[in-house]
Backbone of each chain as ProteinMPNN parsed JSONL, in Angstrom:
{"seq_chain_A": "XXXXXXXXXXXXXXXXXXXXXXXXXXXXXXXXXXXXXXXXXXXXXXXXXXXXXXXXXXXXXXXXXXXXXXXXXXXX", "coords_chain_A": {"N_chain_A": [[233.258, 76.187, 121.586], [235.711, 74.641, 119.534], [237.344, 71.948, 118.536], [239.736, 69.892, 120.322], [243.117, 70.86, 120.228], [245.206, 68.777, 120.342], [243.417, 66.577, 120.154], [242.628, 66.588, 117.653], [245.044, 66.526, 116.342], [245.667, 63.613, 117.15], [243.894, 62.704, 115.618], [244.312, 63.39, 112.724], [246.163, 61.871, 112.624], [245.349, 59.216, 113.492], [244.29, 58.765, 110.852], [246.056, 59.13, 108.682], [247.656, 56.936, 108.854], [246.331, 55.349, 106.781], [245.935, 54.441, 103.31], [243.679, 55.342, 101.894], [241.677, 58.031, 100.83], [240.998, 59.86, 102.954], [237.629, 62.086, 104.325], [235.994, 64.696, 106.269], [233.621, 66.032, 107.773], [231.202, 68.312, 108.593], [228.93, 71.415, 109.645], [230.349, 72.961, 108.786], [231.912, 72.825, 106.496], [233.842, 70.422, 104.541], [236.959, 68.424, 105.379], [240.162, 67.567, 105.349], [240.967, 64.773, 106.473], [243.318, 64.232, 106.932], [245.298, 65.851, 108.03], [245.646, 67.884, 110.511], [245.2, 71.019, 110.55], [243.06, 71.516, 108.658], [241.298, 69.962, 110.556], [240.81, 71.181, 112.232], [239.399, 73.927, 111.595], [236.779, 72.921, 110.643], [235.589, 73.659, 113.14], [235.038, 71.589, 115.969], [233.115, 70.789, 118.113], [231.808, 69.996, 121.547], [229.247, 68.057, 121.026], [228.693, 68.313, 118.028], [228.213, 66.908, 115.394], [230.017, 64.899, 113.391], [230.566, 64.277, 109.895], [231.932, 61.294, 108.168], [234.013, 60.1, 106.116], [235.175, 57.761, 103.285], [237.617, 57.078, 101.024], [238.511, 54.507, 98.843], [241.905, 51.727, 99.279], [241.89, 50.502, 101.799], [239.187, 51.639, 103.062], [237.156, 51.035, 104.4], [238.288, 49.81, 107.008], [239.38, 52.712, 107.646], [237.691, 54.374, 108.237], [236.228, 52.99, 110.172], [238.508, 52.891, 112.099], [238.67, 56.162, 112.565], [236.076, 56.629, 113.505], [235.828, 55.044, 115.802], [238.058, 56.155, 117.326], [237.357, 58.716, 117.587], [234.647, 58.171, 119.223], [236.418, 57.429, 121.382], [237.712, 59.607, 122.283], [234.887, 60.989, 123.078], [233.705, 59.69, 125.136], [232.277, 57.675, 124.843]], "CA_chain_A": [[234.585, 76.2, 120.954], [235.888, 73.618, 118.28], [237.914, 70.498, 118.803], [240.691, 70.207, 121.271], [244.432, 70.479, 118.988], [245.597, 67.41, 120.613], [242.82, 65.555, 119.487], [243.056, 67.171, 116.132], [246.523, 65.795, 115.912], [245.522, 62.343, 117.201], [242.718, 62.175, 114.487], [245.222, 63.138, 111.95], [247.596, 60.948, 112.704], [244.734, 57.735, 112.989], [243.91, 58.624, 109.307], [247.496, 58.832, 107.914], [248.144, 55.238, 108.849], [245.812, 54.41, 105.867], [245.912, 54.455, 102.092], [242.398, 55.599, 101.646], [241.327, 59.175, 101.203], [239.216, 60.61, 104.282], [237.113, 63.602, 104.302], [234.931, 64.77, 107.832], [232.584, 67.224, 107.276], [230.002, 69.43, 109.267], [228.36, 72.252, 108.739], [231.325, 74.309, 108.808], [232.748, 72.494, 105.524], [234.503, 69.255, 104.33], [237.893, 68.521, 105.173], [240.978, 66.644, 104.602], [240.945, 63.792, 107.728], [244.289, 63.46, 107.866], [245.256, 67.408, 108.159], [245.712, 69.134, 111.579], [244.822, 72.338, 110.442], [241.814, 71.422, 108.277], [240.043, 69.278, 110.868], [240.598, 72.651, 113.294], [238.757, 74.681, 110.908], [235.161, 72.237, 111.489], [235.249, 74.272, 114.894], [233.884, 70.609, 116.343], [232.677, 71.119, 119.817], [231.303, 68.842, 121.96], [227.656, 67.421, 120.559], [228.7, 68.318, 116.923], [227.908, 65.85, 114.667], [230.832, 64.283, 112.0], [230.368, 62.563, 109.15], [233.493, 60.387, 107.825], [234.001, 59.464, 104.438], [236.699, 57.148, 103.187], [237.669, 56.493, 99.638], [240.333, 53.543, 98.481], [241.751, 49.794, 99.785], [241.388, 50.138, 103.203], [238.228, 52.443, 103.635], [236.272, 50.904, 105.967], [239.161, 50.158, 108.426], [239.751, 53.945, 107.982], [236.375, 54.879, 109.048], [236.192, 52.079, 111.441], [239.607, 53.259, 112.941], [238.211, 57.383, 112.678], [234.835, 56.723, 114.295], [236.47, 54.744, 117.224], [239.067, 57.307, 118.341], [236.223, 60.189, 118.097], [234.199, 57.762, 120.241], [236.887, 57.309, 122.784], [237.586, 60.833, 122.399], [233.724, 61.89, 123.471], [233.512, 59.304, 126.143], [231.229, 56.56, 124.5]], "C_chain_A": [[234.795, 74.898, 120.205], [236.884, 72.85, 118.832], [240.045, 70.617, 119.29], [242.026, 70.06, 120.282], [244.724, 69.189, 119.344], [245.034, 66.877, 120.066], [242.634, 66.085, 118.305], [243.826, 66.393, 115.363], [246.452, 64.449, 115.94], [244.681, 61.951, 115.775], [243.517, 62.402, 113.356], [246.164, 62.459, 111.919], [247.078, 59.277, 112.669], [244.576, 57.849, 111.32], [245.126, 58.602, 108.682], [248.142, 57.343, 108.095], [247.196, 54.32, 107.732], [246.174, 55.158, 104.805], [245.028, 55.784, 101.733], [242.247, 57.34, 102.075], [240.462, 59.685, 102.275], [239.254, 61.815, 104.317], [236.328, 63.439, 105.632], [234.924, 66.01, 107.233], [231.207, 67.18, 108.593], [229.217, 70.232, 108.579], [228.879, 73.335, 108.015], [232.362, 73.672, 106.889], [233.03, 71.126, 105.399], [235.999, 69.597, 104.658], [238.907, 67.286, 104.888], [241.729, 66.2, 106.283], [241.981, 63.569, 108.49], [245.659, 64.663, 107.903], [244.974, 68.207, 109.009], [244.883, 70.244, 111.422], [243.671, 72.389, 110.226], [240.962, 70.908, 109.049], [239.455, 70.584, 111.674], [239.482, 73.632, 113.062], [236.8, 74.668, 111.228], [234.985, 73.349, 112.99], [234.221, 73.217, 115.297], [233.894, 70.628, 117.584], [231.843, 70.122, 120.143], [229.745, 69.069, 121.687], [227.989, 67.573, 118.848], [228.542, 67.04, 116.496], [228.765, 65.853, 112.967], [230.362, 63.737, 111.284], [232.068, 62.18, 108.17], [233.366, 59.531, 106.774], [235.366, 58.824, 104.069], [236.892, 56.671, 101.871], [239.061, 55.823, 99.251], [240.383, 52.579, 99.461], [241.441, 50.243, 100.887], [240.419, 51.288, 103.872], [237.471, 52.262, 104.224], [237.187, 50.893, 107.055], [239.784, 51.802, 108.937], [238.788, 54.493, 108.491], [236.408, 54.509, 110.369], [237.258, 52.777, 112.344], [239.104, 55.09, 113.317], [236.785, 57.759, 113.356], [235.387, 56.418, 115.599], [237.148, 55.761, 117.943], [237.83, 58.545, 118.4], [235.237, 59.634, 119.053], [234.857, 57.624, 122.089], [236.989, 58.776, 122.781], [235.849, 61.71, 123.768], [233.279, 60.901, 124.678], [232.511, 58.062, 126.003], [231.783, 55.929, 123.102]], "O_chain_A": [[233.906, 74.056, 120.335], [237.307, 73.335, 119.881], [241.049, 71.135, 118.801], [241.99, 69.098, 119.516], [244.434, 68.358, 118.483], [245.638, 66.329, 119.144], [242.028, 65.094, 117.896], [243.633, 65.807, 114.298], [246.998, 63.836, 115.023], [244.93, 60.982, 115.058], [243.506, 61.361, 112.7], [247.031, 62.535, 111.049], [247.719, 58.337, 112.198], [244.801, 56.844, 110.646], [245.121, 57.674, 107.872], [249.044, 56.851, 107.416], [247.185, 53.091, 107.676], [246.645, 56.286, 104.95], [245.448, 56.894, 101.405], [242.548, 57.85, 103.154], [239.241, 59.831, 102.215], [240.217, 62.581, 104.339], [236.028, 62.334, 106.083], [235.68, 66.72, 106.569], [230.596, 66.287, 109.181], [228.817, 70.097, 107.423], [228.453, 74.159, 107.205], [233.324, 74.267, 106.404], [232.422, 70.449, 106.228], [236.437, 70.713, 104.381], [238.567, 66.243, 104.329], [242.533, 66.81, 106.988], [242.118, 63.148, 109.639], [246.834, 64.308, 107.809], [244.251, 69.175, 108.773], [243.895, 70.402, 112.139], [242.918, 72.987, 110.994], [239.788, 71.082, 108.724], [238.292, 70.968, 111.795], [238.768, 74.101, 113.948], [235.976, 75.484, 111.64], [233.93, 73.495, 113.608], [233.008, 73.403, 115.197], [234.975, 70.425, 118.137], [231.219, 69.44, 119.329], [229.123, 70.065, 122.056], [227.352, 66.702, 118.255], [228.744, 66.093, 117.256], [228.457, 66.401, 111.909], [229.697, 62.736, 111.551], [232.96, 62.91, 107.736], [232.733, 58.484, 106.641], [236.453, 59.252, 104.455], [236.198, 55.695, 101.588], [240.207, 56.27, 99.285], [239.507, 52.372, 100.3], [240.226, 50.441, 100.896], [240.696, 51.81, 104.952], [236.863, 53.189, 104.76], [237.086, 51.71, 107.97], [240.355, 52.114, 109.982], [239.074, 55.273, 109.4], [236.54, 55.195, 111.382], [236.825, 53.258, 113.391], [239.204, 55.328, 114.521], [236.435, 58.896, 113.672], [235.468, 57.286, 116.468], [236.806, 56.155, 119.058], [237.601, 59.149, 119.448], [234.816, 60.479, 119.844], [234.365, 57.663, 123.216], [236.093, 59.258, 123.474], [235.833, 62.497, 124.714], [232.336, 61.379, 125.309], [232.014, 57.537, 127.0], [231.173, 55.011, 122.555]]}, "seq_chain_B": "XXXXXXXXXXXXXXXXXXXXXXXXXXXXXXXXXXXXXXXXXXXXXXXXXXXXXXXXXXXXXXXXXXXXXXXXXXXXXXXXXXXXXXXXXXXXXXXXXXXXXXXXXXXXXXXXXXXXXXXXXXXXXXXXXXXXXXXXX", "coords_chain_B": {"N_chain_B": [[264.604, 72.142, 114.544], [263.644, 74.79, 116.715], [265.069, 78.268, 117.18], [265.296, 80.795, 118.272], [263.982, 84.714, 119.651], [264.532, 85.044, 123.155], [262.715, 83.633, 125.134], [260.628, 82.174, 123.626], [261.502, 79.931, 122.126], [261.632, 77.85, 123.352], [258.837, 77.748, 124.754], [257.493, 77.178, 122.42], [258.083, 74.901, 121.602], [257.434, 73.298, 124.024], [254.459, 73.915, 123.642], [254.154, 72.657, 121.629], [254.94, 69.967, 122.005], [252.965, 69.419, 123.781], [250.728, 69.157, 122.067], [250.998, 67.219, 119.862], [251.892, 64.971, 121.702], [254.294, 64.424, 122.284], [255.633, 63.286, 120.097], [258.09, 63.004, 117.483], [260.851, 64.555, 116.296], [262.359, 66.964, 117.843], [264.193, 70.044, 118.738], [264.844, 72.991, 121.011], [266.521, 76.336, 120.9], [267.378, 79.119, 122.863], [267.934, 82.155, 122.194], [269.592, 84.733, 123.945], [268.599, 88.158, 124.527], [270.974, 89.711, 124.925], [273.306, 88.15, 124.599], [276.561, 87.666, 123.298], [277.869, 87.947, 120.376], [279.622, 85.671, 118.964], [279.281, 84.14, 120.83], [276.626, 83.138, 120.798], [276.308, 82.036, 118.122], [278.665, 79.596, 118.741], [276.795, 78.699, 120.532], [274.269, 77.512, 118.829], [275.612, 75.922, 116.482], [276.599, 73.896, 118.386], [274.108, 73.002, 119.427], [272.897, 72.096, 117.105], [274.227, 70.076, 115.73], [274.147, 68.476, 118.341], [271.529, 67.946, 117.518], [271.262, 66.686, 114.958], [270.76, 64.171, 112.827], [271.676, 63.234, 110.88], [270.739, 63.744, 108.964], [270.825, 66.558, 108.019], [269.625, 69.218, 109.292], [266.696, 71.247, 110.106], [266.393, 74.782, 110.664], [263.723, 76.367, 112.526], [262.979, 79.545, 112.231], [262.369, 82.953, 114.158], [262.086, 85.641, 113.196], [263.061, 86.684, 109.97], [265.672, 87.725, 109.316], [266.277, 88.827, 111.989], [268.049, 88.794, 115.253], [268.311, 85.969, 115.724], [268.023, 84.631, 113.437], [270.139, 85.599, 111.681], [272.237, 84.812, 112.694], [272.283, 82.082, 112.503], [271.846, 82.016, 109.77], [274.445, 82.803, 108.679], [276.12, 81.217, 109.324], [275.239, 78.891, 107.509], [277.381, 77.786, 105.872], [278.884, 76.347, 107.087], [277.405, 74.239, 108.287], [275.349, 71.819, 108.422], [272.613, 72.31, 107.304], [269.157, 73.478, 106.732], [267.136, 76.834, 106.779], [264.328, 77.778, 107.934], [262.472, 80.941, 108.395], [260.329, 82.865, 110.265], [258.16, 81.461, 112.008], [255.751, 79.651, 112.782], [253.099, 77.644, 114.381], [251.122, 75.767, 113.28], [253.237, 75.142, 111.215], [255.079, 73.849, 112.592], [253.734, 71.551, 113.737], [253.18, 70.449, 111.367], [256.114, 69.647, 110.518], [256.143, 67.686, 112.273], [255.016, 65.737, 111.434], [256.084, 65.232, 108.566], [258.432, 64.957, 109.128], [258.638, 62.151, 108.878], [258.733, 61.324, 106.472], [259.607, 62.872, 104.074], [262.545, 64.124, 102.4], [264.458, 66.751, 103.662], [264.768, 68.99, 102.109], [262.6, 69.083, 100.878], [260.916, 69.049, 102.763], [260.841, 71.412, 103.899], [260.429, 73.392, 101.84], [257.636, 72.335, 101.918], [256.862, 73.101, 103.762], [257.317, 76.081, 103.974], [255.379, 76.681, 102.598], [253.01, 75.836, 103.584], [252.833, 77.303, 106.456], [252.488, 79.451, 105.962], [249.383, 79.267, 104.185], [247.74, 78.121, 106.067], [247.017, 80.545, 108.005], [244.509, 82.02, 109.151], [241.765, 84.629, 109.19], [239.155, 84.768, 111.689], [236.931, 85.598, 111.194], [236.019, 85.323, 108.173], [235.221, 82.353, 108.671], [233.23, 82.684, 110.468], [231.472, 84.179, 108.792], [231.376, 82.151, 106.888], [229.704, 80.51, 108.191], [227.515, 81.723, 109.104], [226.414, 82.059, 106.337], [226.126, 79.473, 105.522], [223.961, 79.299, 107.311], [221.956, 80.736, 106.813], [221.735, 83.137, 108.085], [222.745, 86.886, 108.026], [225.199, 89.591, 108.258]], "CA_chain_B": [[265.519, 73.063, 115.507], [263.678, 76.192, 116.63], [265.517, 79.282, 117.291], [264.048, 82.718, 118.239], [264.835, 85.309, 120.45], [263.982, 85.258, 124.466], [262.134, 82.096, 125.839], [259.751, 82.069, 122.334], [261.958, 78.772, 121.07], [260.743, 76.552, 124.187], [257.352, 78.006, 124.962], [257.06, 77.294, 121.19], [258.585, 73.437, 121.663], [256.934, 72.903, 125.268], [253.027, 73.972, 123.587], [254.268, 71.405, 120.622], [254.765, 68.243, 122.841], [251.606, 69.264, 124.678], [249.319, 68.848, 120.801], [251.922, 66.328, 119.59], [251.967, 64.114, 122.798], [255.691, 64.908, 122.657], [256.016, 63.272, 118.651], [258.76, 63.966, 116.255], [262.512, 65.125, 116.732], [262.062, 68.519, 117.611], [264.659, 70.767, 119.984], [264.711, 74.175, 121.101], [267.752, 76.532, 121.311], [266.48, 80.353, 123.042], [269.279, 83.19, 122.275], [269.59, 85.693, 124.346], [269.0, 89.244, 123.601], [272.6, 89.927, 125.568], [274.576, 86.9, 124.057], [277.286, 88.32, 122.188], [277.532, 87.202, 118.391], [280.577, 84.536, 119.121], [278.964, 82.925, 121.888], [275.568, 82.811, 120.155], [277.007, 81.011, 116.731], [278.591, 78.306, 119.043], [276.034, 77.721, 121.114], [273.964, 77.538, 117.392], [276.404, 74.934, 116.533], [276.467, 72.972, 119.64], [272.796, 73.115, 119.404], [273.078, 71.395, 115.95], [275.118, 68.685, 116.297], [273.209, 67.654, 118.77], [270.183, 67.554, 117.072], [271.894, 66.045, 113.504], [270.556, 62.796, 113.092], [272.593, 62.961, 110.234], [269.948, 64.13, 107.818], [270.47, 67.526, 107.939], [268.78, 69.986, 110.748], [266.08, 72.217, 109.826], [266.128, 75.708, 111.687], [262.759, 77.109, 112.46], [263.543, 80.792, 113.151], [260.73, 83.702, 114.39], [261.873, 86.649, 112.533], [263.981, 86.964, 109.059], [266.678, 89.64, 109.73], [266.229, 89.158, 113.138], [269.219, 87.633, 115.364], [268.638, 84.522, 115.552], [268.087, 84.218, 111.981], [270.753, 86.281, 111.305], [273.116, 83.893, 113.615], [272.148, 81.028, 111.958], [272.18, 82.158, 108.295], [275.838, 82.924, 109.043], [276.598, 79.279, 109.909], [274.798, 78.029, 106.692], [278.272, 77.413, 105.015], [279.751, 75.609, 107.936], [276.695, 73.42, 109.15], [274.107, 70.93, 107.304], [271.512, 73.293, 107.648], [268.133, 74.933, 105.938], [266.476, 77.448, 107.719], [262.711, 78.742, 107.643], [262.068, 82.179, 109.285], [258.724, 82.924, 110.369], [258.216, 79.95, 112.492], [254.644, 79.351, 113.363], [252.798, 76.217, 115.015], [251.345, 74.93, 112.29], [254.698, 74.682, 110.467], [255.459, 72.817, 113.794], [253.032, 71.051, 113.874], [253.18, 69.795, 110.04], [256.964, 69.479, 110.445], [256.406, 65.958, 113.092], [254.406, 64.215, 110.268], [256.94, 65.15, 107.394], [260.163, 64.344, 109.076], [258.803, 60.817, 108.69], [257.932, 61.103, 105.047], [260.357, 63.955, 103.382], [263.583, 64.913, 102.845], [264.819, 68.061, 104.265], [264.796, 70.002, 101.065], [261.119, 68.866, 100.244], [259.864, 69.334, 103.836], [261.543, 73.145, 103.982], [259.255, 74.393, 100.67], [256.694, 72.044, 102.252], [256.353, 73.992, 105.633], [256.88, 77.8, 103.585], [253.772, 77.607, 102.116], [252.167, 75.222, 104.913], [252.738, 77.706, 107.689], [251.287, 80.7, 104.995], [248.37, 78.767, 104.085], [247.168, 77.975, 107.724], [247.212, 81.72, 108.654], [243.099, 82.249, 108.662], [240.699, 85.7, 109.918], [238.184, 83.86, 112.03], [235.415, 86.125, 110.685], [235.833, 84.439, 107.434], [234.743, 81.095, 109.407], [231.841, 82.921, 111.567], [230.566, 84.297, 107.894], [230.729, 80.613, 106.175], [228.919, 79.344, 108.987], [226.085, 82.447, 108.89], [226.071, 81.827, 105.211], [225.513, 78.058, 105.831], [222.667, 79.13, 108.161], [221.18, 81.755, 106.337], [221.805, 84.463, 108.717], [223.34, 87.992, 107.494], [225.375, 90.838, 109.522]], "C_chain_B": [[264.525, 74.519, 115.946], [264.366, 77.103, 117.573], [265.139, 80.753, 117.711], [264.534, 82.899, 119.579], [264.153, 85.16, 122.069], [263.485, 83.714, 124.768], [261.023, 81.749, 124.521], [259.557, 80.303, 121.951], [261.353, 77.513, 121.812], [259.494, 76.998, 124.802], [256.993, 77.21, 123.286], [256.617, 75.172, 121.32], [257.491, 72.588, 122.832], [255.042, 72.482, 124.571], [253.093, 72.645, 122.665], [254.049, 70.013, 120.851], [253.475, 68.266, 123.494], [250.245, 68.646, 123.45], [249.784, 67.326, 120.69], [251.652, 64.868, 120.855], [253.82, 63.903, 122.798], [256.492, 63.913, 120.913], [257.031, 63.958, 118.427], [260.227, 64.156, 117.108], [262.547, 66.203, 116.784], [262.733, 68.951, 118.986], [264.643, 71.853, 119.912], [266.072, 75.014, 121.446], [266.923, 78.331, 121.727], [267.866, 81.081, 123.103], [268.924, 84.412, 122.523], [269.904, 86.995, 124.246], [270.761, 89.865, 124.22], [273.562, 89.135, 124.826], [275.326, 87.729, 123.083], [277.279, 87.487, 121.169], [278.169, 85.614, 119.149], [280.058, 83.339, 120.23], [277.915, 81.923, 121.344], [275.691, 81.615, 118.834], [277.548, 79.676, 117.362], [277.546, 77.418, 119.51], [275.124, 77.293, 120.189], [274.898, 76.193, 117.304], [276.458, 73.836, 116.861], [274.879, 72.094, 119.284], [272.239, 71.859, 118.013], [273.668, 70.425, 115.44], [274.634, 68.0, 117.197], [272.08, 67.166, 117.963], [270.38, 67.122, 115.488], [271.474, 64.729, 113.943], [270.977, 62.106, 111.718], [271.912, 62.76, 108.575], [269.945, 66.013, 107.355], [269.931, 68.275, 108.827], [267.905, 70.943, 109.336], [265.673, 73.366, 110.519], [264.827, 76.243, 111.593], [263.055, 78.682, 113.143], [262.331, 81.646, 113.223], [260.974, 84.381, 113.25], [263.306, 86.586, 111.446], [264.585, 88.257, 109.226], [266.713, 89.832, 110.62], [267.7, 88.152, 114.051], [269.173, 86.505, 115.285], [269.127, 83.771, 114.099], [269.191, 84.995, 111.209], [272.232, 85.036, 111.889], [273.33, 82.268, 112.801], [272.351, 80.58, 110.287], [274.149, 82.332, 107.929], [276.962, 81.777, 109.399], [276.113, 78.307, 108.826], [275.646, 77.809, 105.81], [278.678, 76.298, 105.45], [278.415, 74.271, 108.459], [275.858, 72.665, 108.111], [273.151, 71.364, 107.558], [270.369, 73.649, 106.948], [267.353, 75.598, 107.226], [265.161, 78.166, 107.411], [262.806, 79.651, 108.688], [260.654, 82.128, 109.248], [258.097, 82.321, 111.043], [256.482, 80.381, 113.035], [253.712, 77.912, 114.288], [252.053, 75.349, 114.123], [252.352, 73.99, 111.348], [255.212, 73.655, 111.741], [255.767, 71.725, 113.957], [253.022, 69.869, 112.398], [254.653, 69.264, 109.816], [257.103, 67.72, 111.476], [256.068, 65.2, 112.177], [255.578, 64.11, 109.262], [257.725, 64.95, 107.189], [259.895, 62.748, 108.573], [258.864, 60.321, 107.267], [259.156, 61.857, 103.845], [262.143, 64.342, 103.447], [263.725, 66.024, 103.476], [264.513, 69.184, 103.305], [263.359, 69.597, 100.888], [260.274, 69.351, 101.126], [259.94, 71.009, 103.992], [260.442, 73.829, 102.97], [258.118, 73.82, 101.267], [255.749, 73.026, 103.199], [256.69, 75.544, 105.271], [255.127, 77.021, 103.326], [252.774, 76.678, 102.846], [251.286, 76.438, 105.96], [251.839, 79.261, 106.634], [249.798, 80.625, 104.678], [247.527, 78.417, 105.297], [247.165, 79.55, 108.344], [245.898, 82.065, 108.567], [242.555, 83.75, 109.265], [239.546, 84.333, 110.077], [236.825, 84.527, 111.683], [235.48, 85.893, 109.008], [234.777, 82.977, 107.701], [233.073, 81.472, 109.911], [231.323, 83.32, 109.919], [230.326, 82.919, 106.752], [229.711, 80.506, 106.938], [227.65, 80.109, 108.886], [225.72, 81.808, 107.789], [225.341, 80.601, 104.785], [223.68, 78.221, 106.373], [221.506, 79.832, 107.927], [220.693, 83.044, 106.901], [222.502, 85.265, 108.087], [223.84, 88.707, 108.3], [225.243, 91.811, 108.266]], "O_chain_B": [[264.87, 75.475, 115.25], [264.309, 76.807, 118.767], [264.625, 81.611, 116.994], [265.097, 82.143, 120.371], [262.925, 85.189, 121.992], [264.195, 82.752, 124.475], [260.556, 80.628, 124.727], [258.573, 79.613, 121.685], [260.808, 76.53, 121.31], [259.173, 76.162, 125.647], [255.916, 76.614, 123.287], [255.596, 74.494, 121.208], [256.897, 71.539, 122.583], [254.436, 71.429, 124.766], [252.31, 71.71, 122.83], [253.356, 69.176, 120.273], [252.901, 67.209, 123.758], [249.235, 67.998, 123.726], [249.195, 66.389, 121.229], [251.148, 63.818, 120.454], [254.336, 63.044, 123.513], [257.704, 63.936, 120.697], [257.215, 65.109, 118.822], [260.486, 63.912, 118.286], [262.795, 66.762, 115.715], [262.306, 68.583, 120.081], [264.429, 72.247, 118.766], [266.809, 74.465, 122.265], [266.025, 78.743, 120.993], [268.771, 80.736, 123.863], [268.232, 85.141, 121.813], [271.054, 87.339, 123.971], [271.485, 90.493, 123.447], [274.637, 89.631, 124.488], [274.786, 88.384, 122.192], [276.706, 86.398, 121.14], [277.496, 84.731, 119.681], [280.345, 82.151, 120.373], [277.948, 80.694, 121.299], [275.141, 80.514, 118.802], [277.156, 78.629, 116.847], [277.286, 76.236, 119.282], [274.819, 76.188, 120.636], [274.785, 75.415, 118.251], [276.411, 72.846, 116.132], [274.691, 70.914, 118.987], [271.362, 71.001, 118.114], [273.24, 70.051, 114.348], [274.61, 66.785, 117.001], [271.827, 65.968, 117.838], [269.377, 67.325, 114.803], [271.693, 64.22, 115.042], [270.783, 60.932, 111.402], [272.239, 62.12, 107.576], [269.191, 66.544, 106.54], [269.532, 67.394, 109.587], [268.257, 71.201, 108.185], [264.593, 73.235, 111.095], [264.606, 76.693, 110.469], [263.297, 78.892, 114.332], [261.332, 81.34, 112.571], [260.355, 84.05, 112.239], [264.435, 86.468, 111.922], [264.158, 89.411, 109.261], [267.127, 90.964, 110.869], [268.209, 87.123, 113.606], [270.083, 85.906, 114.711], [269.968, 82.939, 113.758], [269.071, 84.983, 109.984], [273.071, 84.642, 111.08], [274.351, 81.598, 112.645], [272.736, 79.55, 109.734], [274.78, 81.916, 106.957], [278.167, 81.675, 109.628], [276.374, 77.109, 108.943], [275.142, 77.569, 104.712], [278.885, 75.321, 104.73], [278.892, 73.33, 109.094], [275.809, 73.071, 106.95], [272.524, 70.617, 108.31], [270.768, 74.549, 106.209], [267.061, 75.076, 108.302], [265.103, 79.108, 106.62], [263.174, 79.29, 109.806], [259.936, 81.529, 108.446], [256.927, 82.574, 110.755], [256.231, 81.428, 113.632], [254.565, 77.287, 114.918], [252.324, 74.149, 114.172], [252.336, 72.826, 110.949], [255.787, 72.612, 111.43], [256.774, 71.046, 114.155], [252.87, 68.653, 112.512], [254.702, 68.395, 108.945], [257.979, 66.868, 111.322], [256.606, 64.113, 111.968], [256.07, 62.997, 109.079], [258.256, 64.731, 106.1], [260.777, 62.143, 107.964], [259.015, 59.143, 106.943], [259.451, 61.236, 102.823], [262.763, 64.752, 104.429], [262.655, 66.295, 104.021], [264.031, 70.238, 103.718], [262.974, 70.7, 100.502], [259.218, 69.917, 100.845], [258.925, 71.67, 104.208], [259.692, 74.725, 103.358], [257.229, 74.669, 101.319], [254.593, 73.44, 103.283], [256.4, 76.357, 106.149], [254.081, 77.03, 103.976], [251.59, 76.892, 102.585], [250.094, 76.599, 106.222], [250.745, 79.786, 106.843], [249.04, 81.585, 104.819], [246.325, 78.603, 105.108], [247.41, 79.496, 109.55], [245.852, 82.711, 107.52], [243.348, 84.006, 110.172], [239.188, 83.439, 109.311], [235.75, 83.972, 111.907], [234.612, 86.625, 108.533], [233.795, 82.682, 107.019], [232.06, 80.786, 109.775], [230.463, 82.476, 109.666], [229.36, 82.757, 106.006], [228.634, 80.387, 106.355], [226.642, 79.457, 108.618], [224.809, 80.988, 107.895], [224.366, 80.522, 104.038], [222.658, 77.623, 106.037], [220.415, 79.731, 108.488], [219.774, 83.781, 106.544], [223.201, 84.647, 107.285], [223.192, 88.769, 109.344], [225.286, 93.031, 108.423]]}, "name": "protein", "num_of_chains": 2, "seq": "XXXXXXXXXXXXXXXXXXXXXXXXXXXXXXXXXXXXXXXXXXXXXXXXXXXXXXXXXXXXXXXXXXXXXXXXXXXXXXXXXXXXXXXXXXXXXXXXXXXXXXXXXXXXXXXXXXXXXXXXXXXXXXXXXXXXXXXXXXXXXXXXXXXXXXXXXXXXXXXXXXXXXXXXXXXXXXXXXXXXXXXXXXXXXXXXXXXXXXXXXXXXXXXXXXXXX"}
């Protein structure tokens, strides 16, 4: 099964505290990082593998900040 | 505000704070299929005034033409009100981020075609993902 809503909502809600466009993408699609619905869609289940794209001023701290919470998220 | 008939309005509110972590200004009012009109409209009212933070309320209702939304449309002379029928959890859900961001009138057209657009068939999804994989049914 795909990625818990809560943490859906958390991960949309770390990416809306930046400027910078973010996309996360699978195999299931690209989406829009900082978008409830769209991250839902990924159906990301535990072992999937994100990748996190960030475009504009503060795009590394948006990564940086979107890798971290999916790390605490998965337990490492 | 959501609205809807039977226990709908706080099952709706309750699952919300559970995604949410309890985010956002969001109350629940549940009108009972018994409530006579007059009671229903105050407690509507009541309900709304409370939850005025002096921007306006936005009713989320289940069904257009249905009482609640019928109760409430009836009160949209007397109250600072817009009301969406249809209420889904997306629209909810998209309604905690937008109070922070939107007026009332911007977030209302925001969350029609939000809660429309989020409505998916999951065998859409299972045939991307074949398609991705190069499987066929």
């Amino acid at each position: 099964m795909g990625i818990h809503a809560r943490v859906a909502f958390q991960l949309a809600e770390t990416g809306r505290q930046f400027k910078s466009d973010i996309l996360i993408s699978n195999d299931m699609g690209k989406v829009d990082g900082k978008d409830i619905m769209e991250i839902l869609t990924l159906c990301a289940g535990p072992g999937t593998v994100l990748k996190v794209e960030s475009d504009g001023v503060d795009e590394e701290a948006a990564v940086e900040a979107i890798v971290k919470m999916l790390k605490s998220v998965n337990g490492s | 505000m959501i609205c809807a008939h039977g226990n709908l309005a706080h099952e709706l509110l309750n699952t919300l704070k559970f995604i949410t972590g309890g985010e956002g200004s969001v109350t629940a009012i549940a009108l009972d299929h018994n409530l006579d009109i007059a009671r229903a409209r105050e407690a509507v009212k009541e309900a709304v005034q409370a939850a005025d933070e002096g921007n306006k309320v936005l009713i989320a209702t289940d069904l257009y033409g249905g009482a609640p939304s019928n109760i409430c449309m009836s009160l949209q002379d007397e109250l600072p009100i817009e009301i969406i029928a249809g209420v889904n959890l997306p629209i909810l859900i998209k309604a905690v981020s937008l109070q922070k961001t939107c007026d009332l009138e911007t977030m209302a057209a925001k969350l029609k075609e939000y809660g429309r657009e989020n409505i998916h068939l999951a065998s859409d999804f299972l045939k991307r993902k074949d398609d991705k994989s190069g499987n066929n049914h």
